[in-house]
C-alpha positions as CSV (number, residue, x, y, z in Angstrom):
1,X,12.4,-39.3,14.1
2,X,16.0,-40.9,14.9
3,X,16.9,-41.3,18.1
4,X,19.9,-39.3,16.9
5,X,17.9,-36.2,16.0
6,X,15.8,-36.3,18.7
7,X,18.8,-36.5,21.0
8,X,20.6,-33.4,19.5
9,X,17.1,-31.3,19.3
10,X,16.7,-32.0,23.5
11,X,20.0,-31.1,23.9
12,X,19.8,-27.6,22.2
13,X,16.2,-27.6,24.1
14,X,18.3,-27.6,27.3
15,X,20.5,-25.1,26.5
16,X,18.6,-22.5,25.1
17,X,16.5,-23.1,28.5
18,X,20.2,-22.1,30.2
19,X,20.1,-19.4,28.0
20,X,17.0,-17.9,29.0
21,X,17.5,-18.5,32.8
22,X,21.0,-16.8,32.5
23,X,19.1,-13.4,30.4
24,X,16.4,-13.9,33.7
25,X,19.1,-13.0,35.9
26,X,18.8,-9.4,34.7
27,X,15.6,-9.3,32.3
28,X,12.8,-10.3,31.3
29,X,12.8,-12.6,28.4
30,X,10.4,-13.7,25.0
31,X,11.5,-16.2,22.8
32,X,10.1,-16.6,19.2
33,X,10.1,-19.8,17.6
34,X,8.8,-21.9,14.8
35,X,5.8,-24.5,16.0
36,X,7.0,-26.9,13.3
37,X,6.2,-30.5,13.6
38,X,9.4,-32.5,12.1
39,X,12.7,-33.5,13.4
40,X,13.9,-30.5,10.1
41,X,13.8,-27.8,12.3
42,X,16.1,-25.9,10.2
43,X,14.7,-25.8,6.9
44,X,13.1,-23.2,5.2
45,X,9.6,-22.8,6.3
46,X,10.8,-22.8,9.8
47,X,13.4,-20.3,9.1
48,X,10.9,-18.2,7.4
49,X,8.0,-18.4,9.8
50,X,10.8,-17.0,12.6
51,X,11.4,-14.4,9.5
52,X,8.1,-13.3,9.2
53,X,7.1,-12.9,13.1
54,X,10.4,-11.0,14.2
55,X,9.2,-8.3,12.1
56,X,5.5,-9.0,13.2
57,X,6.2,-8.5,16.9
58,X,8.9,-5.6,16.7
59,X,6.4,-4.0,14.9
60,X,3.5,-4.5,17.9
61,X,6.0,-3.4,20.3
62,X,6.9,-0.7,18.6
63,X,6.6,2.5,20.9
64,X,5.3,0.5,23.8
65,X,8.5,-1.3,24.9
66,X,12.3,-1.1,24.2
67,X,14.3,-4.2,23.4
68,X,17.4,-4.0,26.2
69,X,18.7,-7.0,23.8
70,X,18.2,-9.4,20.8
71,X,20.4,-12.4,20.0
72,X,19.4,-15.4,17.4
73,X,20.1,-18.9,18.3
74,X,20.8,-21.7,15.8
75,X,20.8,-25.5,16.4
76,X,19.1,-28.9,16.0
77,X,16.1,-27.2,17.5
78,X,15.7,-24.7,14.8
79,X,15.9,-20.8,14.8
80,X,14.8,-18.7,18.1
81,X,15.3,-15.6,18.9
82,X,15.6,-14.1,22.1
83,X,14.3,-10.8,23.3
84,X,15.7,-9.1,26.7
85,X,13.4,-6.6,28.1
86,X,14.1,-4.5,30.8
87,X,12.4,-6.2,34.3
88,X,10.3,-2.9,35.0
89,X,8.2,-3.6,32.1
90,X,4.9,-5.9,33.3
91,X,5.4,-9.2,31.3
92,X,2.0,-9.3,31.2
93,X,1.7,-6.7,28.6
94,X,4.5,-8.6,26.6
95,X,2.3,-12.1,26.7
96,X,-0.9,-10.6,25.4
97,X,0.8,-9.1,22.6
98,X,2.2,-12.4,22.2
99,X,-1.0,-14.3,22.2
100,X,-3.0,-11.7,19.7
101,X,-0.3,-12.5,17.0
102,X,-0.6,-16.2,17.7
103,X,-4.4,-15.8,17.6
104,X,-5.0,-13.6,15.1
105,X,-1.9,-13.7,12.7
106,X,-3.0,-15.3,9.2
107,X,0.0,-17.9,10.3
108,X,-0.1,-16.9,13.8
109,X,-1.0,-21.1,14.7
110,X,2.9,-21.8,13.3
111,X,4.3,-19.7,15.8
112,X,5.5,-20.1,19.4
113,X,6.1,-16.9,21.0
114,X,6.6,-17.7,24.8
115,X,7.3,-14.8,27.6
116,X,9.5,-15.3,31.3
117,X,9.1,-13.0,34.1
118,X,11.9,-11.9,35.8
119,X,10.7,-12.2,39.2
120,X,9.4,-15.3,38.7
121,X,12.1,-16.8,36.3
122,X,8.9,-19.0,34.9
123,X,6.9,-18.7,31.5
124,X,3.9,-17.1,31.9
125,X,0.7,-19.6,30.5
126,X,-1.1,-18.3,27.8
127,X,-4.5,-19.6,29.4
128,X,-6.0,-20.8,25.9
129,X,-5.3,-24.2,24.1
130,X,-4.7,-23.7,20.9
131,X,-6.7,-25.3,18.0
132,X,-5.3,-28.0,15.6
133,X,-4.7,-26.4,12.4
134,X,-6.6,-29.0,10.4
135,X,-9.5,-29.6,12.4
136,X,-11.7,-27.9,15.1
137,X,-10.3,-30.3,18.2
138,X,-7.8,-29.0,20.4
139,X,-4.0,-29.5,18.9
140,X,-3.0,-31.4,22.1
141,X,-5.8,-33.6,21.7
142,X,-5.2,-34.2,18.3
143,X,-1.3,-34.9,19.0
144,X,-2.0,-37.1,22.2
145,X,-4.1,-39.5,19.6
146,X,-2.1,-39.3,17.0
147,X,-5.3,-37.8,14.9
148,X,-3.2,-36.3,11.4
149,X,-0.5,-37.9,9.5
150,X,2.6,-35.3,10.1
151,X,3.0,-35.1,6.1
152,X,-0.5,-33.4,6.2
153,X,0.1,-31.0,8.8
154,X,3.8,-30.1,7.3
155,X,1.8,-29.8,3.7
156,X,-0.8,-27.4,5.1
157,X,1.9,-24.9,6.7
158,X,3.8,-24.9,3.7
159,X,1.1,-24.3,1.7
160,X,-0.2,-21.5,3.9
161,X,3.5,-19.8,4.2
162,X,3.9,-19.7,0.9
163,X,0.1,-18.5,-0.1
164,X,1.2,-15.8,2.5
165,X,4.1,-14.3,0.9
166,X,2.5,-14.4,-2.6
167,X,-0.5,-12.2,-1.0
168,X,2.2,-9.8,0.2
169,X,4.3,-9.5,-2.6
170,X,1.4,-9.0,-4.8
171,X,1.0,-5.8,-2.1
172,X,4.4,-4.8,-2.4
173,X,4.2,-5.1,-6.4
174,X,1.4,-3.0,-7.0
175,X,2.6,-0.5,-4.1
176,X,6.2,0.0,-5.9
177,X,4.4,0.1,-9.3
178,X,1.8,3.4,-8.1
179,X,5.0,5.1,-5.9
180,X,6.9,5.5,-9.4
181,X,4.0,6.1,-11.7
182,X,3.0,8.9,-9.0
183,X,5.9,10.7,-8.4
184,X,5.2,13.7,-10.4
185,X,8.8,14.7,-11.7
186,X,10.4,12.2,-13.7
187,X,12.9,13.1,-16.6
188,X,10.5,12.7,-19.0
189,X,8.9,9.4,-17.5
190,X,5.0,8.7,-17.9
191,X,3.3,10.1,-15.1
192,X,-0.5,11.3,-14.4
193,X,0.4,14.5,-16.0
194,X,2.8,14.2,-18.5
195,X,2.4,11.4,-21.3
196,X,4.1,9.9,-23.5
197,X,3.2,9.4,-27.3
198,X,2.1,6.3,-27.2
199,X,1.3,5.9,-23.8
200,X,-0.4,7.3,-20.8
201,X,-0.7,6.9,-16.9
202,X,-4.1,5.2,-17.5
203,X,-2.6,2.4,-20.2
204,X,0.3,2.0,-17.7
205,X,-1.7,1.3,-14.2
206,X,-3.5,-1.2,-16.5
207,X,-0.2,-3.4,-17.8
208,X,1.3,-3.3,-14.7
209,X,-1.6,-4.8,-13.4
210,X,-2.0,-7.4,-16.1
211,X,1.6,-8.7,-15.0
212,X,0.5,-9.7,-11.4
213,X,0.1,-13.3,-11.8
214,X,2.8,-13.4,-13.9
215,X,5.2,-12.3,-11.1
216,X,3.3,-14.3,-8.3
217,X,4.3,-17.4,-10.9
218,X,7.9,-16.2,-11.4
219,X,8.3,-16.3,-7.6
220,X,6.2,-19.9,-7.4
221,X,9.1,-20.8,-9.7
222,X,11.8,-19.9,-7.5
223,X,10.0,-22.1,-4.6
224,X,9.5,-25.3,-7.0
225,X,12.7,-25.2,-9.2
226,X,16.0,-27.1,-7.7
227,X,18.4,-25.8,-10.6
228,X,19.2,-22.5,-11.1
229,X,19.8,-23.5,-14.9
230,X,15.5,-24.3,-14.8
231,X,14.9,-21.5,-13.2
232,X,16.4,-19.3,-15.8
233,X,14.9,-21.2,-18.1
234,X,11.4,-21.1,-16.8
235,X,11.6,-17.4,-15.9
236,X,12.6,-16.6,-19.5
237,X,9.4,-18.9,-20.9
238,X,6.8,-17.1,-18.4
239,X,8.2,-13.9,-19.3
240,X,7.3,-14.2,-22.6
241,X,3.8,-15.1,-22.2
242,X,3.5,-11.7,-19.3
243,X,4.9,-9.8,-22.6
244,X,2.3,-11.3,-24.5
245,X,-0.3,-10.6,-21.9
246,X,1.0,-7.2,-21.3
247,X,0.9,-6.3,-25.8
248,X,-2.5,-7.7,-25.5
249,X,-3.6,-5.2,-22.8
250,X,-1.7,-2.5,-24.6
251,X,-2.8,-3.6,-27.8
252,X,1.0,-3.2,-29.1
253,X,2.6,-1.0,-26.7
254,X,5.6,-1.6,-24.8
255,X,4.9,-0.5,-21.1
256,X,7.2,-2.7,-18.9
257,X,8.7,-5.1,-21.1
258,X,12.6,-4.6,-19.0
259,X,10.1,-4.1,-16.1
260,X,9.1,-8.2,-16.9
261,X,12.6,-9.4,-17.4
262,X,14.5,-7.5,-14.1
263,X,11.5,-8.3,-11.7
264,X,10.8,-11.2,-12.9
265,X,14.3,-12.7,-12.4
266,X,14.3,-10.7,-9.2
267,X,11.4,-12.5,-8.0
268,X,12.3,-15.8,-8.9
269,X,15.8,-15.3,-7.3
270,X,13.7,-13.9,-3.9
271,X,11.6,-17.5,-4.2
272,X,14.6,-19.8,-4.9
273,X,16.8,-18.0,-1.9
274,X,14.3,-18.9,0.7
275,X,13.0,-22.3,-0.4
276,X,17.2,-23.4,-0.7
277,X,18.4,-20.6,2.6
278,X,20.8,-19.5,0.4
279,X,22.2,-15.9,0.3
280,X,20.1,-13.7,-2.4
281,X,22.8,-11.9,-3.7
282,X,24.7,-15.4,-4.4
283,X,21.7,-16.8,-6.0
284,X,21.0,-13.7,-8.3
285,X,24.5,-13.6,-9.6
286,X,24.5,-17.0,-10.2
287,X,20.8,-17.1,-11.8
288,X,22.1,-14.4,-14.4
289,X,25.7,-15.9,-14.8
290,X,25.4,-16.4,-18.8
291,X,23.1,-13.2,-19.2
292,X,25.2,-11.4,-21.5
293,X,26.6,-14.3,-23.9
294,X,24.0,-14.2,-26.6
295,X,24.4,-10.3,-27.1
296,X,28.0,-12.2,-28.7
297,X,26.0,-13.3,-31.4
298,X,26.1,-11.1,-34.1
299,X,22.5,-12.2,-35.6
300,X,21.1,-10.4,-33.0
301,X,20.1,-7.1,-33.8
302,X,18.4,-6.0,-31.3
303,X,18.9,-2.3,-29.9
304,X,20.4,-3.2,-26.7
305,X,22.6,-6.2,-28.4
306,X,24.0,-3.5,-30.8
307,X,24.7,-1.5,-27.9
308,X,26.2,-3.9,-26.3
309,X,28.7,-5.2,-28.7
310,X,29.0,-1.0,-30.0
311,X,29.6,0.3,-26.6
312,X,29.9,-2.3,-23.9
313,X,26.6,-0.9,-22.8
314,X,25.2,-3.6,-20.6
315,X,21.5,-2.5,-19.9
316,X,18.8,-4.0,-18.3
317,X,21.1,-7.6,-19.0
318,X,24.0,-5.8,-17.3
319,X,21.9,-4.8,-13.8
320,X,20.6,-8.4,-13.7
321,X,23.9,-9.8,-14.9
322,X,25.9,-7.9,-11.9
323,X,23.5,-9.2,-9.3
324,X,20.7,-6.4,-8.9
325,X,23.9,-4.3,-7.1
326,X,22.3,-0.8,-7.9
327,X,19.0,-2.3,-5.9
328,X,21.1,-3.8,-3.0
329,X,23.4,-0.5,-3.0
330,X,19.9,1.2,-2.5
331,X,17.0,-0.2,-1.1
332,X,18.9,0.6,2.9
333,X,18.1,4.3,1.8
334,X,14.6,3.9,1.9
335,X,12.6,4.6,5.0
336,X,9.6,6.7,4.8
337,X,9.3,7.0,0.8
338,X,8.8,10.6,1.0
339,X,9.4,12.5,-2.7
340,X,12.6,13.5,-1.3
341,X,14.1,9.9,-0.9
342,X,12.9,8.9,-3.7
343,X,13.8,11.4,-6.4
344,X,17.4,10.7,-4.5
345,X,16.6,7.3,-5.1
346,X,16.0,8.0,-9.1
347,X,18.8,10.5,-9.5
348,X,21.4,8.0,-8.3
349,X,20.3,5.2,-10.5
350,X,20.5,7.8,-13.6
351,X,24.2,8.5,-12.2
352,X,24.8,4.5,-11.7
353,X,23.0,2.5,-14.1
354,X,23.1,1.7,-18.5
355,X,19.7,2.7,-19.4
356,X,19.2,1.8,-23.1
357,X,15.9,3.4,-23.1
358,X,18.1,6.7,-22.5
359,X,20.7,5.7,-24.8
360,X,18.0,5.1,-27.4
361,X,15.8,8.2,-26.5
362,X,18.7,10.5,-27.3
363,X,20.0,9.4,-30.8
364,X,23.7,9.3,-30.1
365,X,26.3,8.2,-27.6
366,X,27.3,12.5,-27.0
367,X,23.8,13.3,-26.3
368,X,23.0,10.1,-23.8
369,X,26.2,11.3,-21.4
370,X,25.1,15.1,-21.8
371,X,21.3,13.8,-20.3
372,X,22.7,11.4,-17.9
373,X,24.9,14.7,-16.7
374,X,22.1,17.1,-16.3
375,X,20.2,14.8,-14.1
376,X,22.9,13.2,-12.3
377,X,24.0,16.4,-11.0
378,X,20.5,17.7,-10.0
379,X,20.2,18.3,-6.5
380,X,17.4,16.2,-5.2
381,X,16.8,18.9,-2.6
382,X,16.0,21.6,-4.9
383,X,12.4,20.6,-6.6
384,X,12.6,24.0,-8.9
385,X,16.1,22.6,-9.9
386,X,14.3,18.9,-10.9
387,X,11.0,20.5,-12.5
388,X,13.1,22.8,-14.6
389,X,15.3,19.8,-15.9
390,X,12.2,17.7,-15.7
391,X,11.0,19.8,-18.8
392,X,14.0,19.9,-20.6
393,X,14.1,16.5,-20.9
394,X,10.0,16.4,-21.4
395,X,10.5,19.0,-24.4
396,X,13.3,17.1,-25.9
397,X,11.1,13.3,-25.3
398,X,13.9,12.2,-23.3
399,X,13.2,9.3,-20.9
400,X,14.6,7.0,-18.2
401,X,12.8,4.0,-18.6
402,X,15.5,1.1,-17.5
403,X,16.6,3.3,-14.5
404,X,12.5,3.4,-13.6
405,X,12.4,-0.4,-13.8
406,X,14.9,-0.3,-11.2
407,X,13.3,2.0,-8.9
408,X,10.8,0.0,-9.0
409,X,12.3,-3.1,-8.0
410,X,14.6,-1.1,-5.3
411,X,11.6,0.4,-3.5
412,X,9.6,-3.4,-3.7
413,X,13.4,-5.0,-1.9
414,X,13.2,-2.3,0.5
415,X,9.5,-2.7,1.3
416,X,9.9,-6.7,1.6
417,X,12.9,-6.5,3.6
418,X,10.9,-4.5,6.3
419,X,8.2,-7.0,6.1
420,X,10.6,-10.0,5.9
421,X,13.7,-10.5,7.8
422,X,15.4,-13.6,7.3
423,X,19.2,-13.7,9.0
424,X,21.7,-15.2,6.4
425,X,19.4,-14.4,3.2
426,X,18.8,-10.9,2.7
C-alpha cells in the first residue's frame, strides 16, 4: 500500500472516530463497515458488502429498537454507516445482534459491525476472535505472520459476494415468477385455472424454471463484462440459447420468450451497475441505447418490427429501450404483495406500457385501445369489477403477455431492493 493511501485511509479513520465521539455525546452508536483487506476500500465488493448488511441488521432490529439517526460516510476508508440509538437502550443487546450476523451471516466474516456505549463513550469487545476466512487459525494470527497472500483473501470474498447474490436472485426469480403465475385474475393471462391453448400453468412453472441458469449467467455477465457494447452483445447470444432451452422444454411453445429478453437485459444491467458503482438507471439506458435501430430495417418482418415501423409501437424493445421506467415508476409501490397491490401493480402497466402480445391478441389497432381501456379503467379495489372483465377478455382469448413480463421484473426490483441497498446505485 502507498504511503499515500495509507495516509489518507488513517486520516478518514480519525475522523470518523470524531464522528462517533461527537454522536456519543447524545447516543449510542453502531457503525457498519466493510472488513476488506486492500488499500481499495471503495470499490465494489466493499460497497456491496455495507449494501447487503444495512439491510441485514435493520431487519434484526426491526421491532426491537428504533434508529434516533442514520448518516453514511464516504472516504479513503471506505463506506460506513452510522447508527444513533437512543442511550436508554442497553448496548449490549445492540452488540449481540451485531456479533450473530458476523457469526452466522453466510458473509457475516466480511463485515465489521462495531457498537459504543454512551456512558462509556468506548466500543464494547465482542469477546470472540474471529477465524481467518481461509483457514481454521485465528485471522489475527494469520495477519500477524503474514500467513495468506492478500490476492487470495480479496479472491475468496469476491467469489463468495458474488456466489451470494446469485443464490438470492435465483430466490427472487422464481418468487416473482409464482406471484404472477398465481394471481388468479389476469386479463386473460395463464394462470392455475385458466389456460391458454397452447399452454398451461404446469408447462409454464416448468420454462420459467428452465431459464434459471440462464439469468444467473446473464447477471455473471454484467459482473465480468467492462463494455456495455459486450454486454449487449453477450446478453443477446445467451438469450438465445435460454430460448432454445426454454422451446426444448416446451417442445415449441413460446412461454417467456420477451420474459428472456427484458430480464435478461435487466439482470445484466443489475450485475454490470454494481461491479462498475454506477447508477442502474444510467447503465440500463445506456445498455439498450441502439435497441430499436434494427426494427428500421425493412427485412425484418417480424410482428413487433411491423408494429413498430406501422404504429410507433415500441414493445418489449421500447420498455428496455426507455430504461425499464415502467419498473422504476413501480417497484416503490410494492410492500406486502397482497392481490390488492398487485392487480394495481398490473392494471397500471396495461394503462402505461406497448404490449404487442395485446396488440397481436386483438387483430387490429381499434380493438387493442378498446382492451387496454376496459382494463385500465378497472378499479383494482373492486375484485367483481376485475373477474367480470377478467372473463371478457378470457372469452374473447385476449391476453397481456408483455405487460406480465413486466410485472414480473417490477416485483423481482422491488424484492431485491429490500434485500439490497446500495446508496448511489439503485
Amino acid at each position: 500500500m502507498s504511503e499515500d493511501i495509507s495516509l489518507k485511509i488513517l486520516e478518514d479513520r480519525e475522523k470518523r472516530s470524531e464522528f462517533v465521539l461527537n454522536c456519543l455525546n447524545e447516543y449510542s452508536v453502531c457503525t457498519i463497515k466493510a472488513n476488506y483487506p486492500s488499500e481499495d476500500k471503495n470499490n465494489y465488493i466493499a460497497w456491496a458488502l455495507v449494501g447487503i448488511f444495512e439491510k441485514v441488521f435493520e431487519n434484526n432490529i426491526d421491532g426491537l429498537l428504533e434508529i434516533a439517526d442514520k448518516l453514511i460516510l464516504d472516504g479513503f476508508d471506505g463506506r460506513c454507516i452510522v447508527y444513533s440509538f437512543d442511550k436508554k437502550y442497553d448496548c449490549n443487546i445492540l452488540k449481540n445482534i451485531g456479533i450473530n450476523i458476523e457469526e452466522n451471516h453466510e458473509l457475516g466474516r466480511y463485515i465489521d459491525i462495531d457498537v459504543y456505549d454512551y456512558d462509556t463513550k468506548k466500543a464494547l469487545s465482542r469477546g470472540l476472535l474471529r477465524k481467518c476466512i481461509l483457514c481454521s487459525d485465528y485471522a489475527i494470527v494469520c495477519a500477524r505472520n503474514k500467513k495468506h497472500d492478500i490476492n487470495e483473501i480479496i479472491d475468496k470474498i469476491e467469489f463468495d459476494v458474488k456466489r451470494f447474490f446469485e443464490i438470492e436472485i435465483k430466490k427472487l426469480i422464481n418468487y416473482s415468477c409464482m406471484i404472477e403465475l398465481n394471481l388468479k385474475y389476469k386479463f386473460g393471462l395463464v394462470t392455475p385455472y385458466h389456460p391458454h391453448k397452447d399452454m398451461d400453468y404446469n408447462m409454464m412453472v416448468k420454462a420459467y424454471q428452465t431459464l434459471i441458469y440462464p439469468f444467473l449467467e446473464m447477471f455473471s455477465l454484467g459482473f465480468e463484462l467492462d463494455s456495455l457494447d459486450e454486454l449487449n452483445k453477450h446478453l443477446h447470444l445467451e438469450g438465445k440459447r435460454a430460448e432454445y432451452l426454454m422451446y426444448k422444454e416446451t417442445k415449441g411453445v413460446n412461454c417467456y420468450k420477451g420474459l428472456i429478453f427484458l430480464l435478461g437485459m435487466f439482470l445484466g444491467g443489475v450485475g454490470y451497475s454494481i461491479k462498475n458503482q454506477r447508477p442502474l438507471k444510467e447503465v440500463l439506458k445506456e445498455l439498450n441505447k441502439d435497441i430499436l435501430s434494427e426494427y428500421e430495417d425493412e427485412t425484418i418482418q417480424t410482428f413487433g418490427a411491423k408494429s413498430y415501423r406501422e404504429y410507433g409501437f415500441l414493445g418489449a424493445r421500447g420498455e428496455a429501450y426507455n430504461g425499464f421506467i415502467n419498473v422504476f415508476k413501480n417497484c416503490d409501490k410494492l410492500n406486502n404483495y397482497s392481490d390488492l397491490e398487485l392487480y394495481r401493480l398490473l392494471i397500471n402497466l396495461v394503462r402505461d406500457v406497448d404490449d404487442t402480445v395485446l396488440l397481436k391478441r386483438s387483430g387490429s389497432m381499434e380493438k387493442y385501445k378498446y382492451y387496454k381501456n376496459l382494463i385500465s379503467n378497472v378499479n383494482y379495489n373492486d375484485l367483481e369489477d376485475i373477474q367480470l372483465k377478467t372473463l371478457e377478455c378470457e372469452r374473447n382469448d385476449i391476453s397481456i403477455g408483455g405487460c406480465a413480463d413486466i410485472f414480473v421484473i417490477t416485483v423481482f426490483f422491488s424484492l431485491f431492493k429490500k434485500n439490497f441497498r446500495i446508496e448511489g446505485l439503485f
